[in-house]
N, CA, C and O atoms as a GROMACS GRO file, in nm:
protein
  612
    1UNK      N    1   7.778   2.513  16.403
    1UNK     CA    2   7.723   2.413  16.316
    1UNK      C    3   7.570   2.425  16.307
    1UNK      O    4   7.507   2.399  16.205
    2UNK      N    5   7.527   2.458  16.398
    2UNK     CA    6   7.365   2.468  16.392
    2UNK      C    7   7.329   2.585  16.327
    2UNK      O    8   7.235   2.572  16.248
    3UNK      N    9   7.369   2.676  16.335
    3UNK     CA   10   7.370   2.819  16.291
    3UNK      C   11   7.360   2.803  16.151
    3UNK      O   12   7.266   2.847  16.085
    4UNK      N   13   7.478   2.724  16.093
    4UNK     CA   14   7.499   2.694  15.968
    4UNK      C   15   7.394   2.626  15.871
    4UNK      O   16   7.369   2.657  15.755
    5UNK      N   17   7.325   2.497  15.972
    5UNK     CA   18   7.236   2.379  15.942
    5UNK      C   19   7.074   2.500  15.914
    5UNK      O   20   7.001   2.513  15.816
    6UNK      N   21   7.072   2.556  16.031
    6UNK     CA   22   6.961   2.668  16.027
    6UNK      C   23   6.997   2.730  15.879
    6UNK      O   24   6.914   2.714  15.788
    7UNK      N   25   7.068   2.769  15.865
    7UNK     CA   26   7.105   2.889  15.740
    7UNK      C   27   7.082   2.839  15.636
    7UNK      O   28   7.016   2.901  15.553
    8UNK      N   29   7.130   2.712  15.611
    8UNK     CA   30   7.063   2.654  15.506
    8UNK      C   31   6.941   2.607  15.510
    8UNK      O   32   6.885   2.624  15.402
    9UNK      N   33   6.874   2.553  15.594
    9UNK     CA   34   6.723   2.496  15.583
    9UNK      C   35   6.626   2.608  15.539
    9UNK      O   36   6.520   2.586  15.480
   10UNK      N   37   6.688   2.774  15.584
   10UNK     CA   38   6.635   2.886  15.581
   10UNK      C   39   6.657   2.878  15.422
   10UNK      O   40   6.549   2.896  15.366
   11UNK      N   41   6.742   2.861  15.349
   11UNK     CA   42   6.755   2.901  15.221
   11UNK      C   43   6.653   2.808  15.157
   11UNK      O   44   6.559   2.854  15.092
   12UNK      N   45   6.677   2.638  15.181
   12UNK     CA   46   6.608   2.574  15.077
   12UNK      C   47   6.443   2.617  15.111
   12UNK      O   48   6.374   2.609  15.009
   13UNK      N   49   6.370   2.661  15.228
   13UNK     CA   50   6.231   2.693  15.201
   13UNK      C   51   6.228   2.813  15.161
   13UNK      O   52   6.126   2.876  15.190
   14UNK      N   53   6.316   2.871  15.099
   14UNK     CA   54   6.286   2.994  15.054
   14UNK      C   55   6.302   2.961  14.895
   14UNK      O   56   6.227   3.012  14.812
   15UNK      N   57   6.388   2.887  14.867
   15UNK     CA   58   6.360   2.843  14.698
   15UNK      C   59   6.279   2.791  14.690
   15UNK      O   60   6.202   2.824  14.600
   16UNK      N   61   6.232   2.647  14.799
   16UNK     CA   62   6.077   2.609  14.769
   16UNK      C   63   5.998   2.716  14.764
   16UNK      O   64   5.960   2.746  14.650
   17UNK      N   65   5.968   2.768  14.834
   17UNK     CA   66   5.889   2.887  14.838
   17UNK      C   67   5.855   2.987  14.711
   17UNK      O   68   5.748   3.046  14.696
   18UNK      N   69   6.010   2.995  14.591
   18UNK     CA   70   6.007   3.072  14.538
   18UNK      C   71   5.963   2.959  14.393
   18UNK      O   72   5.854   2.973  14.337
   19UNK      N   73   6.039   2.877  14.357
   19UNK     CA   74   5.907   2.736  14.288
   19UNK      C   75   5.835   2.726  14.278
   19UNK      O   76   5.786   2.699  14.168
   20UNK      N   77   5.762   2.741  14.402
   20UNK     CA   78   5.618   2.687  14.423
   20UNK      C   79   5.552   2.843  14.385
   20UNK      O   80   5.457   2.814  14.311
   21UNK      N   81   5.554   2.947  14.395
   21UNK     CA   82   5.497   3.026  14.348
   21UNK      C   83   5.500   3.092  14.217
   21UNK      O   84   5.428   3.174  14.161
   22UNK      N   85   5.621   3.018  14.184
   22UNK     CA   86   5.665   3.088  14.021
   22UNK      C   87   5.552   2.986  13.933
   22UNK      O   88   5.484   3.028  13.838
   23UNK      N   89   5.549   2.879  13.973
   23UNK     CA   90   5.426   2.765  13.937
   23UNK      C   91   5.303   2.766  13.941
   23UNK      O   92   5.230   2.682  13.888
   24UNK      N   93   5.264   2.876  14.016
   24UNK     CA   94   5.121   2.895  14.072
   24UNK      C   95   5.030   2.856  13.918
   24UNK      O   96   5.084   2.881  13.810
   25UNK      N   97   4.932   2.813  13.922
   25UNK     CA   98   4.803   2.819  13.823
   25UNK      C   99   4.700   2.871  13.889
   25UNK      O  100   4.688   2.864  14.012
   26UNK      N  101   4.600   2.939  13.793
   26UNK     CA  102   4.513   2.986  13.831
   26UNK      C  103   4.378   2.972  13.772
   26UNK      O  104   4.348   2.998  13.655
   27UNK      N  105   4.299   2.927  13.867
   27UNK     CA  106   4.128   2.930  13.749
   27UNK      C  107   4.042   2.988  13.718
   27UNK      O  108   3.962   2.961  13.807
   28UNK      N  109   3.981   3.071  13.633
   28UNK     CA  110   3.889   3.153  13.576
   28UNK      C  111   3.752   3.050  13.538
   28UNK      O  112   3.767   2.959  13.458
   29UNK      N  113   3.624   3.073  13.600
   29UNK     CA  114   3.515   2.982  13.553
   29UNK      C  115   3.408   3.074  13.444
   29UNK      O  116   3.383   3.194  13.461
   30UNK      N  117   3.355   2.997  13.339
   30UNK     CA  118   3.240   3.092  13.293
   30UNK      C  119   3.123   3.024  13.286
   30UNK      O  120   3.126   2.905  13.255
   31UNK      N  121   3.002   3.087  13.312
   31UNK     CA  122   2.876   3.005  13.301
   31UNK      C  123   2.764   3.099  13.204
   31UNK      O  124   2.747   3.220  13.187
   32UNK      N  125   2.691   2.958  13.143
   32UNK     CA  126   2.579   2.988  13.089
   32UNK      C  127   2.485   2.890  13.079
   32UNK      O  128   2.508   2.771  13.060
   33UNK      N  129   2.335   2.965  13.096
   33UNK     CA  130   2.244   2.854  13.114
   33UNK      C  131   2.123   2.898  13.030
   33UNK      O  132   2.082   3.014  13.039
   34UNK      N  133   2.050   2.789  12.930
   34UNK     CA  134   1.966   2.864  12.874
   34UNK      C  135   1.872   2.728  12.846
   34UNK      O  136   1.948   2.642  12.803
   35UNK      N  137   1.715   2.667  12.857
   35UNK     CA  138   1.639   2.628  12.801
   35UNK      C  139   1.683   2.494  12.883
   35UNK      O  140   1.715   2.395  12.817
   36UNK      N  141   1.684   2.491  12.955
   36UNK     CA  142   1.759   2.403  13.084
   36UNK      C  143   1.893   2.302  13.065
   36UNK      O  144   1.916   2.190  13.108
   37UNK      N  145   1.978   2.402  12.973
   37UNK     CA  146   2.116   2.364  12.950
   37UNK      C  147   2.198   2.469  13.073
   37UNK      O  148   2.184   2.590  13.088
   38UNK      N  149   2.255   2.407  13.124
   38UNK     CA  150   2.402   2.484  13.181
   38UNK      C  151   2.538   2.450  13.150
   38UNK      O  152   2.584   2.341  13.182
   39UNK      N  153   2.587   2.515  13.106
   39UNK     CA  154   2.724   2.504  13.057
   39UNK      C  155   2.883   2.597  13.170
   39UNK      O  156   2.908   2.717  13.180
   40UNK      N  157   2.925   2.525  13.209
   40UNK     CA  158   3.069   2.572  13.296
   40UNK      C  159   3.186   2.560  13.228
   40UNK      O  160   3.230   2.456  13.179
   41UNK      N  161   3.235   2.666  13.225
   41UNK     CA  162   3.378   2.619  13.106
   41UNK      C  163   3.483   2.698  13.246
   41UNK      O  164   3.484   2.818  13.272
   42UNK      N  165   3.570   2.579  13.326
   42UNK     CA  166   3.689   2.653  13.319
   42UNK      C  167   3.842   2.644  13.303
   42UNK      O  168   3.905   2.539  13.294
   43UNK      N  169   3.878   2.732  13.302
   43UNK     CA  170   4.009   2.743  13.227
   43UNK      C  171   4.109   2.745  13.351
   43UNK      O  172   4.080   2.823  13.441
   44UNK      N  173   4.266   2.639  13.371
   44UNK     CA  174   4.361   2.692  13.445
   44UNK      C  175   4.416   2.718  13.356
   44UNK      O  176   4.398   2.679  13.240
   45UNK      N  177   4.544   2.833  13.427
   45UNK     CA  178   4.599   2.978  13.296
   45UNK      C  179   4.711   2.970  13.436
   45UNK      O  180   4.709   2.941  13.556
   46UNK      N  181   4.801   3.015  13.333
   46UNK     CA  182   4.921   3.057  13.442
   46UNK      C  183   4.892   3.234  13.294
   46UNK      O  184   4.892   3.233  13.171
   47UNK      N  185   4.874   3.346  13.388
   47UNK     CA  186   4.883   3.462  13.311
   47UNK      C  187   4.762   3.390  13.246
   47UNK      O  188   4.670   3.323  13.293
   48UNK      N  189   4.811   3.443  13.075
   48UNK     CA  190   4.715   3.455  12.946
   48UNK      C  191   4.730   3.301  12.914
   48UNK      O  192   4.626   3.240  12.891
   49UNK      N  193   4.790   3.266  12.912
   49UNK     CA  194   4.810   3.089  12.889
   49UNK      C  195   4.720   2.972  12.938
   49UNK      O  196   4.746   2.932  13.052
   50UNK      N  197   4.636   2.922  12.884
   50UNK     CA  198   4.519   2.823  12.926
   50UNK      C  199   4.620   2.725  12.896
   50UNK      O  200   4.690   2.718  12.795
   51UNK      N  201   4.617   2.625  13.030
   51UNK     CA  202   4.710   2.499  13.074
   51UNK      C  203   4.548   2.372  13.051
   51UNK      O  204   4.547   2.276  12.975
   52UNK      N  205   4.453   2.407  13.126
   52UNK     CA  206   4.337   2.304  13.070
   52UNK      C  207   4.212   2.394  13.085
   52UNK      O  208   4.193   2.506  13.133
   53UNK      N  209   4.125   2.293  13.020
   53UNK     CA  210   3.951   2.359  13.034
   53UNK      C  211   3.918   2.234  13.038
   53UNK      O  212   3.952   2.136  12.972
   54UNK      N  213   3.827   2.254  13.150
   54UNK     CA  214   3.762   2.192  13.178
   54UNK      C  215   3.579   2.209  13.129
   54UNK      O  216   3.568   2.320  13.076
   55UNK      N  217   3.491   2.161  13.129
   55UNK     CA  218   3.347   2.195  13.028
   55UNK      C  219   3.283   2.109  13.082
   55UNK      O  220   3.310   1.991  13.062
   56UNK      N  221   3.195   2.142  13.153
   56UNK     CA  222   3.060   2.022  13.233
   56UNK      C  223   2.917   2.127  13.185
   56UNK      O  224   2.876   2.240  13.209
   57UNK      N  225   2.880   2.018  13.111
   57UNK     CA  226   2.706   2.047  13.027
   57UNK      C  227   2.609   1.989  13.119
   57UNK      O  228   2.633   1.869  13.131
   58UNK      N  229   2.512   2.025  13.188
   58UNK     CA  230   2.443   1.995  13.206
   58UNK      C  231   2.285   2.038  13.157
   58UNK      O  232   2.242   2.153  13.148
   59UNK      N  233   2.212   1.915  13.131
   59UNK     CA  234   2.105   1.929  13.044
   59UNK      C  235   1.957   1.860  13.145
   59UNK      O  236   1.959   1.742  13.177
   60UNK      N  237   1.866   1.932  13.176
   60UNK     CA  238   1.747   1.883  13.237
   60UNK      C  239   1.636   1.836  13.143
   60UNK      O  240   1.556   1.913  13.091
   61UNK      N  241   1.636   1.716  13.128
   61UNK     CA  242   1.531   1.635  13.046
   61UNK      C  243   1.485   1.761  12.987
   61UNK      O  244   1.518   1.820  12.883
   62UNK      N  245   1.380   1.795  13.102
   62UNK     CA  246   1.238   1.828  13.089
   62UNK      C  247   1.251   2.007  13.057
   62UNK      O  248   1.174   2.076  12.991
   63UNK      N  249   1.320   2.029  13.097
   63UNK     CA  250   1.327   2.223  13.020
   63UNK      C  251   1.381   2.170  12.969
   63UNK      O  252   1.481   2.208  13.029
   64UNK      N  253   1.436   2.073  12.870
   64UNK     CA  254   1.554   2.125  12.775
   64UNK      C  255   1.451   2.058  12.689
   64UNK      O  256   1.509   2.027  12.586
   65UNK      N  257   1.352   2.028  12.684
   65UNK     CA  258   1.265   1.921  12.584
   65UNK      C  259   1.312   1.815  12.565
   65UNK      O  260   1.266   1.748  12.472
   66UNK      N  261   1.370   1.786  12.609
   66UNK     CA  262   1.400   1.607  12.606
   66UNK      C  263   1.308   1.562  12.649
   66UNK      O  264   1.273   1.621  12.750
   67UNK      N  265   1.226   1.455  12.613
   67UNK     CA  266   1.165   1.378  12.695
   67UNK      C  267   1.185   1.276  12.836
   67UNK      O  268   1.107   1.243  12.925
   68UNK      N  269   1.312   1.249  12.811
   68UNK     CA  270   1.372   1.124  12.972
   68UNK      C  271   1.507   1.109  12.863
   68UNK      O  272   1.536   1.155  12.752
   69UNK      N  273   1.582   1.004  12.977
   69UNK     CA  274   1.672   0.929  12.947
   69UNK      C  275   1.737   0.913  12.810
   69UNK      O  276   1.846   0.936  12.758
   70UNK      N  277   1.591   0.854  12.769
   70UNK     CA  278   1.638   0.736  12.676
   70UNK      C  279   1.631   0.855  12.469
   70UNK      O  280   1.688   0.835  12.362
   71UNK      N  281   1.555   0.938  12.505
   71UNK     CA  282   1.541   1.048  12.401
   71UNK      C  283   1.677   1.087  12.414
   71UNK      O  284   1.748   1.046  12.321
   72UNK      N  285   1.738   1.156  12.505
   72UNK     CA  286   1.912   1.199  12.559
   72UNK      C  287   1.951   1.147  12.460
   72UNK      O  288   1.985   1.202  12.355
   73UNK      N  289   1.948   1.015  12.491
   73UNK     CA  290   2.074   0.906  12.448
   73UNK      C  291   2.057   0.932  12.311
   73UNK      O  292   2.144   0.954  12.227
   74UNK      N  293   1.952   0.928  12.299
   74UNK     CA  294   1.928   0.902  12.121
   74UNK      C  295   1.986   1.094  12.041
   74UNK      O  296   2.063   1.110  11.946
   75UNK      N  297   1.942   1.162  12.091
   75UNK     CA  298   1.947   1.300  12.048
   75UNK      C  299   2.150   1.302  12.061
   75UNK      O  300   2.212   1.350  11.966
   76UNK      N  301   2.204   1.264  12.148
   76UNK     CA  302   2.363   1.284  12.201
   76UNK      C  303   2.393   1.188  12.170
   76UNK      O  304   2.515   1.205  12.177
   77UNK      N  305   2.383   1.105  12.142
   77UNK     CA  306   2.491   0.969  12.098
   77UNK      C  307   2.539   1.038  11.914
   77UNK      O  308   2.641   0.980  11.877
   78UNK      N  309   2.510   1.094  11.854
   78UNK     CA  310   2.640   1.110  11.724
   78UNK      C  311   2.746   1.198  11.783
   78UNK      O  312   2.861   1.181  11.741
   79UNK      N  313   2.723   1.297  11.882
   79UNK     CA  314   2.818   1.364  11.927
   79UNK      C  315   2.913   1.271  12.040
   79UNK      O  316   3.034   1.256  12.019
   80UNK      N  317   2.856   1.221  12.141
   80UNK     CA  318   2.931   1.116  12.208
   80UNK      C  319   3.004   1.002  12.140
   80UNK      O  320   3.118   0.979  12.181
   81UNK      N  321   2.940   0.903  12.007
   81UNK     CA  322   3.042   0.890  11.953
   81UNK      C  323   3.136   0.920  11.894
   81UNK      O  324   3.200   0.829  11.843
   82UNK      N  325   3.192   1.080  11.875
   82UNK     CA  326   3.288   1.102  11.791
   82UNK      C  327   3.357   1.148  11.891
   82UNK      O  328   3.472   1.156  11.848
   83UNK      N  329   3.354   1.196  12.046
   83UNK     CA  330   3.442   1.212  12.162
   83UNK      C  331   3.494   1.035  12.182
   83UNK      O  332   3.602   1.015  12.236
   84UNK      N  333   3.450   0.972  12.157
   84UNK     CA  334   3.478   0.777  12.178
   84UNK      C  335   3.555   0.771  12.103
   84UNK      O  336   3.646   0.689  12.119
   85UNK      N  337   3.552   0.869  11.971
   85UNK     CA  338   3.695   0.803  11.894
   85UNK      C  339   3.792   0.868  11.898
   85UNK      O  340   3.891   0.830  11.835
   86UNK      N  341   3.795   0.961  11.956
   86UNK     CA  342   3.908   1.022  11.985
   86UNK      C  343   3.993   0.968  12.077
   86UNK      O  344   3.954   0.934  12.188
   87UNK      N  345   4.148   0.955  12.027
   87UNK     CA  346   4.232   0.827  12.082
   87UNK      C  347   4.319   0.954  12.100
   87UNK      O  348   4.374   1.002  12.001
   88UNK      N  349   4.340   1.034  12.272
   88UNK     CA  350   4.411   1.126  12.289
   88UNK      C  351   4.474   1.120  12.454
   88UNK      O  352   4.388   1.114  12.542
   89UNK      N  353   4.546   1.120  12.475
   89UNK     CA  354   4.592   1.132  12.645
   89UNK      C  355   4.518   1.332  12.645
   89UNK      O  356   4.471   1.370  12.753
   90UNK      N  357   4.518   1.387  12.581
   90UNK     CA  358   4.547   1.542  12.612
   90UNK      C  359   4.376   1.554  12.629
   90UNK      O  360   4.349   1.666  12.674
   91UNK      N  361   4.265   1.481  12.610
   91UNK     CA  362   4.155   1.508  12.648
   91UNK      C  363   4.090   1.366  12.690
   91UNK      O  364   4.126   1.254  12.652
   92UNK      N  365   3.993   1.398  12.770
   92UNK     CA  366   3.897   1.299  12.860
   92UNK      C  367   3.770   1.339  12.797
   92UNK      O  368   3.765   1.437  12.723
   93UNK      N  369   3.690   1.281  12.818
   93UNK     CA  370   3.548   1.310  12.776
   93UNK      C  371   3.421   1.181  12.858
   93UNK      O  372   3.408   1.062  12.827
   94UNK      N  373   3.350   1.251  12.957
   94UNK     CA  374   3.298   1.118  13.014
   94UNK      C  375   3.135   1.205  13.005
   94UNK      O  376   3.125   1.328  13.005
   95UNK      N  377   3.041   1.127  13.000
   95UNK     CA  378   2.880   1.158  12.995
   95UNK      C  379   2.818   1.017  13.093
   95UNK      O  380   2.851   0.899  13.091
   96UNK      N  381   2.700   1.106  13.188
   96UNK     CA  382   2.616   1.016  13.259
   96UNK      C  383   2.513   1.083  13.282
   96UNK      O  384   2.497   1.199  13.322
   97UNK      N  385   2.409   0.966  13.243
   97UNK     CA  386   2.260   0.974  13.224
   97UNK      C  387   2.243   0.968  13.332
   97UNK      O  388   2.312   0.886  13.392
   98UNK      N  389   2.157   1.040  13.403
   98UNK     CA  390   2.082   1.054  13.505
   98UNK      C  391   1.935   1.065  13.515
   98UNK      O  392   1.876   1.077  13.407
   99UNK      N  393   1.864   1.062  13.625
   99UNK     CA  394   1.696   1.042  13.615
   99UNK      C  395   1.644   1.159  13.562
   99UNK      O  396   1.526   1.170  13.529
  100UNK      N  397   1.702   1.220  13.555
  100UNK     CA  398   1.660   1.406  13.559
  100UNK      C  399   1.755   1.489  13.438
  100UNK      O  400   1.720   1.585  13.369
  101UNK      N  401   1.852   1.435  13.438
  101UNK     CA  402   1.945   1.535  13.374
  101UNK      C  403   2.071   1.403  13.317
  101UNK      O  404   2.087   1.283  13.342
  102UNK      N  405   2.134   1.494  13.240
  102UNK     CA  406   2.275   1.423  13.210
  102UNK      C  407   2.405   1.537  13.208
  102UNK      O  408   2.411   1.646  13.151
  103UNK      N  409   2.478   1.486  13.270
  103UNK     CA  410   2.616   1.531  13.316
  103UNK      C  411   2.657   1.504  13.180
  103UNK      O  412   2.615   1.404  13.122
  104UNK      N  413   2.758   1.607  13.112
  104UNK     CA  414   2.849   1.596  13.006
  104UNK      C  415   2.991   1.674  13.088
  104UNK      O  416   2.987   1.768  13.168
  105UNK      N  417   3.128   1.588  13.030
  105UNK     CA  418   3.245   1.627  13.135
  105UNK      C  419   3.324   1.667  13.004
  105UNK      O  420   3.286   1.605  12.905
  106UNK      N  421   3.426   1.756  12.983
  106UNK     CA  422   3.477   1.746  12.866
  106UNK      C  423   3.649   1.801  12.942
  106UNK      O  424   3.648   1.914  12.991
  107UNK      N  425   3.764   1.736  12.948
  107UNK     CA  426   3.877   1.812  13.017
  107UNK      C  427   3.967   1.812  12.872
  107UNK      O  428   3.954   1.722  12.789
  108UNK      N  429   4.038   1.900  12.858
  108UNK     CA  430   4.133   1.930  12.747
  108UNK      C  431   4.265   1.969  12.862
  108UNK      O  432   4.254   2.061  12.943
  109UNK      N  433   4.371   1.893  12.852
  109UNK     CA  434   4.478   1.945  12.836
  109UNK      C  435   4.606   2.017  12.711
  109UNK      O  436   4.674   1.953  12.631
  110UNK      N  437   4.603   2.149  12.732
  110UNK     CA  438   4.655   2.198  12.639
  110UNK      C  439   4.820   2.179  12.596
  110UNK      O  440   4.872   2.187  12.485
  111UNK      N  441   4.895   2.143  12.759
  111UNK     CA  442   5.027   2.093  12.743
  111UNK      C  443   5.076   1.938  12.574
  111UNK      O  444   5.174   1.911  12.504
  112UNK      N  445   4.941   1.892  12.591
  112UNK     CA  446   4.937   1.775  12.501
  112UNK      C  447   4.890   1.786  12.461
  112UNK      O  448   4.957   1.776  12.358
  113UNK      N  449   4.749   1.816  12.412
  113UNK     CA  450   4.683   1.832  12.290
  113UNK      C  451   4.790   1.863  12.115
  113UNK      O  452   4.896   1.915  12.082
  114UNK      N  453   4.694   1.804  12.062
  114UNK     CA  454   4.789   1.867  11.879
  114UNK      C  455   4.686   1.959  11.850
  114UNK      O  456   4.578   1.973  11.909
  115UNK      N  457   4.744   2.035  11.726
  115UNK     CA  458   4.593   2.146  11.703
  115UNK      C  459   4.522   2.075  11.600
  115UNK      O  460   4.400   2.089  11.594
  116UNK      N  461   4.565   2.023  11.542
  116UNK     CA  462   4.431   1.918  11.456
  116UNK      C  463   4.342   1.812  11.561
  116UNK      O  464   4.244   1.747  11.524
  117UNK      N  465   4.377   1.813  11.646
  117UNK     CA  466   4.278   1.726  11.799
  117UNK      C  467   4.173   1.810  11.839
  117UNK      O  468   4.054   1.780  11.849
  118UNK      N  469   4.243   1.950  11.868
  118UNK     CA  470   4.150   2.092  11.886
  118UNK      C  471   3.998   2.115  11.785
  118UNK      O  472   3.875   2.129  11.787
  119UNK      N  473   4.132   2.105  11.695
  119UNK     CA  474   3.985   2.162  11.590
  119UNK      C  475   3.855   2.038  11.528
  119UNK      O  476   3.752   2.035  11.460
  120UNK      N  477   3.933   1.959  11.599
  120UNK     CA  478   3.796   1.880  11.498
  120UNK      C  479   3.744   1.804  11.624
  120UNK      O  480   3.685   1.696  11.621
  121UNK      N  481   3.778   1.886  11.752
  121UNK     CA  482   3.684   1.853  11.858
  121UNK      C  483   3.538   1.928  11.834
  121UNK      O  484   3.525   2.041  11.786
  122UNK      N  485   3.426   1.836  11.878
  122UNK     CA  486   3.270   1.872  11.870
  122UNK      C  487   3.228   1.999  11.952
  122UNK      O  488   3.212   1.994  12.074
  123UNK      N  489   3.215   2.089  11.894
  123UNK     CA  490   3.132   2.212  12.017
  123UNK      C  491   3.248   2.288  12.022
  123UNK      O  492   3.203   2.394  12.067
  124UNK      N  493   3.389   2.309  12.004
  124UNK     CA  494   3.494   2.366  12.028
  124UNK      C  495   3.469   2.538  11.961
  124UNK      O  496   3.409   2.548  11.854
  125UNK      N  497   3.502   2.623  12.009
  125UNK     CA  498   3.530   2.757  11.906
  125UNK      C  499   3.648   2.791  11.940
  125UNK      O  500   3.673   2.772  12.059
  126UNK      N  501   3.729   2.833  11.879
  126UNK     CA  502   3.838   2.860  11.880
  126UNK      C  503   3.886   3.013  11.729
  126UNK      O  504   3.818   3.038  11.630
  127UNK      N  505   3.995   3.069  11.763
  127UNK     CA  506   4.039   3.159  11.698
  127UNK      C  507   4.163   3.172  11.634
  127UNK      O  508   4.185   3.059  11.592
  128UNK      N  509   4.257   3.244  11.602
  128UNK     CA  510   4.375   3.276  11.595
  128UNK      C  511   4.433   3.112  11.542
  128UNK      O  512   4.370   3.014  11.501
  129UNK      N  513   4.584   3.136  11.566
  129UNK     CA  514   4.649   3.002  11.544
  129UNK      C  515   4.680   2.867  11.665
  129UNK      O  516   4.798   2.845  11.692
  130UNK      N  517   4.585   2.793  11.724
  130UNK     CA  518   4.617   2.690  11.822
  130UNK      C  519   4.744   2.643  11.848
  130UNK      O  520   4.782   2.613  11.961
  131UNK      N  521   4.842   2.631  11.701
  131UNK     CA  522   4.954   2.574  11.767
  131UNK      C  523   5.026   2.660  11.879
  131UNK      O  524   5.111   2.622  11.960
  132UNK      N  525   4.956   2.814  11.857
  132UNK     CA  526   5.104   2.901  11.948
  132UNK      C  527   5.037   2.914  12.078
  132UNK      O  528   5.093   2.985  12.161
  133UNK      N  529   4.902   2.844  12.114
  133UNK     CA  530   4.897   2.823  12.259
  133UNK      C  531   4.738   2.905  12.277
  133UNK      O  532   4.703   2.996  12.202
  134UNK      N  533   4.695   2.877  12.334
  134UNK     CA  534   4.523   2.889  12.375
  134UNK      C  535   4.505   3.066  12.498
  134UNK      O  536   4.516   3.079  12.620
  135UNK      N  537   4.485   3.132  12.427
  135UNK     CA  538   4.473   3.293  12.510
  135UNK      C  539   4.374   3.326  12.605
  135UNK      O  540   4.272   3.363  12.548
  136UNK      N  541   4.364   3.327  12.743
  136UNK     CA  542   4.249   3.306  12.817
  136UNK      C  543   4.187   3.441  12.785
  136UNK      O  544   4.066   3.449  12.763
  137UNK      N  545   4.263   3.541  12.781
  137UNK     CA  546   4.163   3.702  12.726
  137UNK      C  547   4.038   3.658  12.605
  137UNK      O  548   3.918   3.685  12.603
  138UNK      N  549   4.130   3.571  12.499
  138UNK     CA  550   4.077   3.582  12.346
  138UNK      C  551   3.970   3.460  12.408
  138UNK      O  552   3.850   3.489  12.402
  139UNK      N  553   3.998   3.356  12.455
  139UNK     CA  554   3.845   3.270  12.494
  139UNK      C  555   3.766   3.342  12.565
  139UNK      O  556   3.646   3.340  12.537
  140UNK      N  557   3.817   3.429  12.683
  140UNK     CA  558   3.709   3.534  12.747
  140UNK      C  559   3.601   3.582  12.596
  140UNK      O  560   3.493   3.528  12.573
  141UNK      N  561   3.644   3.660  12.534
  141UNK     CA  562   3.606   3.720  12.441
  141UNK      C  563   3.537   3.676  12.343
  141UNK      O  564   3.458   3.743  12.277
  142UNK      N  565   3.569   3.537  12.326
  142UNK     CA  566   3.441   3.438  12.207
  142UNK      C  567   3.361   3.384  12.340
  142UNK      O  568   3.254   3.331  12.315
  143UNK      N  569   3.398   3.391  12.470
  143UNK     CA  570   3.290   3.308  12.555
  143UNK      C  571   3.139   3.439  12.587
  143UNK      O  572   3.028   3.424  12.537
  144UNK      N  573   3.154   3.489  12.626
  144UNK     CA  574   3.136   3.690  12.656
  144UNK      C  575   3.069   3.712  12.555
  144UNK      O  576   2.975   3.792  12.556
  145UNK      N  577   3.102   3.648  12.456
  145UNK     CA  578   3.018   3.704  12.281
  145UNK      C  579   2.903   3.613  12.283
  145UNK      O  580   2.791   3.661  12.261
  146UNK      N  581   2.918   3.460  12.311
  146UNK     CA  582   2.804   3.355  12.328
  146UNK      C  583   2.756   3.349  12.436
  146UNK      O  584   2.683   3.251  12.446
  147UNK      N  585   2.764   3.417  12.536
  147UNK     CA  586   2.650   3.503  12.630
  147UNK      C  587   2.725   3.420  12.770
  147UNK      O  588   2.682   3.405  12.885
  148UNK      N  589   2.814   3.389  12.726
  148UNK     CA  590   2.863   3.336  12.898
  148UNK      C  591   2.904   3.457  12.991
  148UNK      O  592   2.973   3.555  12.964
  149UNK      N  593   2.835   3.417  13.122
  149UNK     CA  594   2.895   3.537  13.202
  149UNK      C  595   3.042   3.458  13.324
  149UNK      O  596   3.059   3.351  13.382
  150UNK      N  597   3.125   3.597  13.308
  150UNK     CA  598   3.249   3.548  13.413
  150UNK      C  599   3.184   3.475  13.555
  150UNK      O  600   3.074   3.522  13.588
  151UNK      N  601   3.233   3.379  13.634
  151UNK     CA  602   3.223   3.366  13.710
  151UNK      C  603   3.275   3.416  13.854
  151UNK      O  604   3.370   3.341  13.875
  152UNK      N  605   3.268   3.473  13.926
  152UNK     CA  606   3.294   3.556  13.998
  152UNK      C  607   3.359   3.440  14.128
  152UNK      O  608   3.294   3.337  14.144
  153UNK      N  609   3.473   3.460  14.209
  153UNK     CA  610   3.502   3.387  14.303
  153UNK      C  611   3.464   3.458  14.457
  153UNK      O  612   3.488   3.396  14.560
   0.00000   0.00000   0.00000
């Protein structure tokens, strides 16, 4: 009986085992920074398949010519309001002013997203046809072209 009880416990962590890795995701980061903007875009991908991107902007007042705070607000608020109206579970979008800089957060889930959500998101580039699914090679390749470099782990 134990032999038996063993034999099976041996099997079910071996299907967990084999689940849990058939599931794996994986993340690819890219960065670019220019005029005291930094931009991080990354992508989880199972393979070629982007599952989300994630996009954190960060902007320093003072290299980026902003003057403070309150210039930010004024220069980014038409773009922040049109992430406000977007009424979507498949993307988040959060921004915070800081003394120095402002954090911009942008998460897209691709499982939910529609492709008319995609495209008439602010700052987005995109290629090919969205409905048949987001290609981490082909975003490599428009990211790589606008001077982002891979991020290396």
């Amino acid at each position: 009986m134990k032999k038996l009880l063993s034999l099976v416990l041996i099997i079910m962590l071996f299907l967990l085992a084999i689940s849990c890795s058939s599931q794996k995701a994986e993340s690819t980061s890219y960065e670019a920074s220019q005029k005291g903007i930094t931009s991080k875009i990354t992508y989880t991908h199972d393979g070629d398949k982007v599952l989300t991107q994630t996009a954190i902007n960060t902007i320093n007042y003072e290299e980026s010519g902003l003057k403070d705070k309150d210039t930010a607000k004024q220069q980014l608020d038409p773009m922040v309001k049109k992430y406000e109206e977007i009424k979507s579970d498949a993307i988040s979008y959060s921004i915070d002013y800081q003394d120095k800089q402002v954090v911009q957060t942008i998460k897209i889930d691709f499982a939910k997203i529609k492709p008319e959500e995609f495209k008439n998101l602010p700052g987005t580039l995109s290629s090919g046809d969205v409905s048949k699914g987001i290609s981490l090679k082909e975003s490599e390749k428009l990211l790589l072209n606008s001077g982002y470099k891979k991020v290396e782990k």
